[in-house]
C-alpha positions as CSV (number, residue, x, y, z in Angstrom):
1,X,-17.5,13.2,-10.0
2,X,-13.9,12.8,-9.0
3,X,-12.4,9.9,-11.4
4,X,-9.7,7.6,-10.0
5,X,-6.7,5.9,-11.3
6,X,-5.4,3.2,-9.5
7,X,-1.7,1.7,-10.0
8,X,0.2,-0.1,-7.6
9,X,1.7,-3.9,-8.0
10,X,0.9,-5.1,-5.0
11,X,-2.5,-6.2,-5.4
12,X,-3.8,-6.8,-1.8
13,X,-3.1,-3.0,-1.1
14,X,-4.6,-2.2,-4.6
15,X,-7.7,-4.0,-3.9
16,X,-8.2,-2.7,0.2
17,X,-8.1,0.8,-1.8
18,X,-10.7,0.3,-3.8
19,X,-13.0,-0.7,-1.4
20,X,-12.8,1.9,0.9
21,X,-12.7,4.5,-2.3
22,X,-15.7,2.3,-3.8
23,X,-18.0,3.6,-1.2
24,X,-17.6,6.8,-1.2
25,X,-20.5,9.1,-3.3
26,X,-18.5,11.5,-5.9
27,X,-15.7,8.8,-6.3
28,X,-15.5,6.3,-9.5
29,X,-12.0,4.3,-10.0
30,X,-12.1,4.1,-13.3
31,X,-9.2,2.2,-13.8
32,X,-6.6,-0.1,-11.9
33,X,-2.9,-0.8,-12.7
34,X,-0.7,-3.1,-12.2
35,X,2.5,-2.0,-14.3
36,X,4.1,1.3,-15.2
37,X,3.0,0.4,-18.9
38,X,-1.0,0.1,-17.8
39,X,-1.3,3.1,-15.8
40,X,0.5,5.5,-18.7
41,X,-1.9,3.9,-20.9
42,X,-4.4,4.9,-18.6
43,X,-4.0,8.3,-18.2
44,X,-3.6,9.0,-21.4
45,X,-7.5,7.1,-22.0
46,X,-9.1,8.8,-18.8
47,X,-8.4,12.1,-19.0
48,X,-8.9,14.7,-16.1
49,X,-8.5,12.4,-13.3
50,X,-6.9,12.2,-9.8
51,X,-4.0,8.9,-10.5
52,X,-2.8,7.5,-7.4
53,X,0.2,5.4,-8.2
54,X,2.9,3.2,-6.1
55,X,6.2,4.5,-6.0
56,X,6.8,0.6,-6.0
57,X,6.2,1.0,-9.6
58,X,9.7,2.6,-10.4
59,X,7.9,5.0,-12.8
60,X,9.8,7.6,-15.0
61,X,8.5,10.1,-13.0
62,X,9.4,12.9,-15.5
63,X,7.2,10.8,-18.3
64,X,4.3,10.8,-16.4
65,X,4.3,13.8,-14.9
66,X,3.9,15.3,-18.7
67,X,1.5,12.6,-19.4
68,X,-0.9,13.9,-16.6
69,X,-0.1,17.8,-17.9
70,X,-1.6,16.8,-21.1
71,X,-4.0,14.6,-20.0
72,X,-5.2,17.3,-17.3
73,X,-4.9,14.8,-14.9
74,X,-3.2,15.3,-11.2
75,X,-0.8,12.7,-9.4
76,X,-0.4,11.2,-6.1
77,X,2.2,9.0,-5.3
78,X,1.8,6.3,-2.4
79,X,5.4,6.3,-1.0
80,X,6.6,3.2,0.6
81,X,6.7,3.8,4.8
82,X,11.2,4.0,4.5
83,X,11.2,6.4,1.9
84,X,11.6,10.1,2.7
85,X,8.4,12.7,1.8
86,X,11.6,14.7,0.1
87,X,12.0,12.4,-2.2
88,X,8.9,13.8,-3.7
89,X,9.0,17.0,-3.2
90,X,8.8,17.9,-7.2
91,X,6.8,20.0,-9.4
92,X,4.1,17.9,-10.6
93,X,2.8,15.9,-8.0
94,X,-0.7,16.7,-6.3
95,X,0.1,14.8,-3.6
96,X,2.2,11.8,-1.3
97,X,1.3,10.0,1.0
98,X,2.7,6.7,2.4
99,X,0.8,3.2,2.9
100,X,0.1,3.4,5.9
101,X,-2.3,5.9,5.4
102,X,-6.0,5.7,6.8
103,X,-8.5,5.8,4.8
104,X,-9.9,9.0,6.0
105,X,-7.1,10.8,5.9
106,X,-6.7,9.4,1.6
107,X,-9.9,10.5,1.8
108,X,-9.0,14.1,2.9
109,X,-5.7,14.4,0.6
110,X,-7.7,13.2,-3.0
111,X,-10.4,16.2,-2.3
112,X,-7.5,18.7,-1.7
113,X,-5.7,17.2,-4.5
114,X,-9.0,17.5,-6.6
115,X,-9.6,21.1,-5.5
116,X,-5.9,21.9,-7.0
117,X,-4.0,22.1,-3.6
118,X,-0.7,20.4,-3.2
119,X,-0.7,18.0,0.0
120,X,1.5,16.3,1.9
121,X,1.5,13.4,4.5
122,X,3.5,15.4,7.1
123,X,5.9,13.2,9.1
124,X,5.0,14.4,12.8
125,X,2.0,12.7,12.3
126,X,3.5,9.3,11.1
127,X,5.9,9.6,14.3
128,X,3.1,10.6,16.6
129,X,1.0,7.2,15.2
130,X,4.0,5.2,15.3
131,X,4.7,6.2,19.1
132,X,0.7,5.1,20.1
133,X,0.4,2.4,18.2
134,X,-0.3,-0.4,21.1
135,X,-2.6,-2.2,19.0
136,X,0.1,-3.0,16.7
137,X,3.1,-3.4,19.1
138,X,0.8,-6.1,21.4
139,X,-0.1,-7.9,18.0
140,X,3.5,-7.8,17.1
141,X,4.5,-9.2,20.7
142,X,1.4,-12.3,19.9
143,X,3.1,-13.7,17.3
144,X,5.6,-16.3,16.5
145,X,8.5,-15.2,14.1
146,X,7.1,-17.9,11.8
147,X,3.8,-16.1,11.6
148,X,5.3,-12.8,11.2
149,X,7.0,-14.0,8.3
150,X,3.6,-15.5,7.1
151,X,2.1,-12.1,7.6
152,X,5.0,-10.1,5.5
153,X,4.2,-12.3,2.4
154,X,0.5,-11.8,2.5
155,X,1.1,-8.2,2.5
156,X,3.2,-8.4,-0.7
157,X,0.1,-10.5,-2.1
158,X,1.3,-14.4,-1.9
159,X,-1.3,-16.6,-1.9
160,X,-0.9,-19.9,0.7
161,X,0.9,-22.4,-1.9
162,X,3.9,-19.9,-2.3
163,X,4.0,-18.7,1.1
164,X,4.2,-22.5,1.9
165,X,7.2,-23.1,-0.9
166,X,9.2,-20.1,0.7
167,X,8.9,-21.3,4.0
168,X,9.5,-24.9,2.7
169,X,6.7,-26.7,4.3
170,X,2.7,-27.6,3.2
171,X,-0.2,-25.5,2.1
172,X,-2.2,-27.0,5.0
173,X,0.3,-25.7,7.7
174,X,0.2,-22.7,6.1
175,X,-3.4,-22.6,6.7
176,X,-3.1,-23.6,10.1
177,X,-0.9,-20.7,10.8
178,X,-3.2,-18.2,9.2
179,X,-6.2,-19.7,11.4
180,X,-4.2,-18.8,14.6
181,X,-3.0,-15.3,13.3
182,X,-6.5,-14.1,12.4
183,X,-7.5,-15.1,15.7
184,X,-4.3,-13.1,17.1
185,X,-5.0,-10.0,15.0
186,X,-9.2,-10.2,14.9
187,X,-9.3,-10.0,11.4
188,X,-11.1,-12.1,8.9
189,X,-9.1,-12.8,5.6
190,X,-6.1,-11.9,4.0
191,X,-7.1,-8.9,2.9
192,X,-8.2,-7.4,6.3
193,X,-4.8,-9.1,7.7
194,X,-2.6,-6.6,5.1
195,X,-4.6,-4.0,5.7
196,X,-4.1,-4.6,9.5
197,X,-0.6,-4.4,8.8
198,X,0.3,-1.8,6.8
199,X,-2.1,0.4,8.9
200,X,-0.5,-0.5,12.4
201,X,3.7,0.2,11.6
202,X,4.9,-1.4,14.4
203,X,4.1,-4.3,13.0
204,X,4.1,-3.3,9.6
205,X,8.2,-2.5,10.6
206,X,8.3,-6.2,12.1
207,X,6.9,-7.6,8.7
208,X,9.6,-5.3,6.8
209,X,12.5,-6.7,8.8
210,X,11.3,-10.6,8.4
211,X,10.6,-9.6,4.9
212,X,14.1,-8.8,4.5
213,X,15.4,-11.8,6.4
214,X,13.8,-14.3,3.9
215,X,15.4,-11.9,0.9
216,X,18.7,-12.4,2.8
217,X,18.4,-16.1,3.3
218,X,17.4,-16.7,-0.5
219,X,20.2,-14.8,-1.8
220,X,22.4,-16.8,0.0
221,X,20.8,-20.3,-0.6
């Protein structure tokens, strides 16, 4: 049985994790994270297990690396999709990948991590999605610059009555909005819409940018 740790603070991405890991025979999470503090607490409680962890977190990564050494654990940071696989590329780690990740291919780096192989999300293959992704590129086109804003802060986990304070208007229209870009995007809830996103980067990159628009317009406010 392959034990799982999982720490990330975005919780929407945390949770679409889980349940694609949930199903899986010879998988048990056996813990889930939300700070740096949690997951070294953790480890240190579940020993020998596979800890996939957000780079979001801004973890001492020297700390835990010797945390999972004595613990006998092995590490797999989830890189954010800007960052560089480089940036990783230390003694210690089992493993990076970035978020937009499918699930079988997690699937395929947390065996090889398990079996004590080193693995790395290679970055011909993240061009070679980015380059085909259609799907995501005619979503992207669909929507309305409103909704695409609507669609960055559901990724980052907002539920509607702060989306609707950032964007200054009602949780009702906020609903409204979401009703029209699950019918855009054929997805269900929020949950399938971040997972959507993050796993399509052309609009996942579209979401980034309007992301950092609203960041932009609140520093300046």
């Amino acid at each position: 049985m392959t034990k799982i740790i999982l720490a990330d603070n975005q919780s929407i991405f945390r949770a679409g994790l889980a349940k694609t890991l949930v199903l899986q025979d010879g998988i048990r999470i056996v813990a889930q994270c939300m700070d740096s503090e949690r997951l070294l607490q953790a480890v240190r409680t579940f020993r020998s297990s596979i800890v996939l962890f957000a780079s979001s977190l801004q973890m001492n990564l020297p700390a835990l690396i010797q945390s999972a050494r004595g613990a006998g654990s092995r590490l797999i940071v989830i890189a954010e999709n800007t960052e560089s696989l480089h940036s990783y590329a230390v003694p210690g780690l089992g493993g990076v990948v970035f978020r937009d990740i499918s699930g079988a291919t997690l699937l395929e780096c947390i065996q090889s991590v398990a079996s004590g192989q080193t693995y790395l999300q290679e970055k011909l293959g993240r061009d070679l999605a980015e380059e085909t992704d259609m799907v995501g590129a005619r979503v992207r086109d669909r929507l309305t610059p409103k909704e695409i804003k609507i669609v960055a802060l559901i990724v980052q986990g907002f539920k509607n009555k702060e989306i609707a304070s950032h964007l200054g208007t009602t949780e009702q229209v906020i609903k409204n909005y979401l009703r029209n870009v699950y019918d855009k995007t054929g997805v269900s809830d929020r949950l399938e819409l971040a997972l959507f996103t993050i796993h399509h980067r052309t609009l996942a990159d579209a979401a980034a940018i309007a992301n950092g628009e609203m960041d932009l317009q609140a520093t300046n406010a």
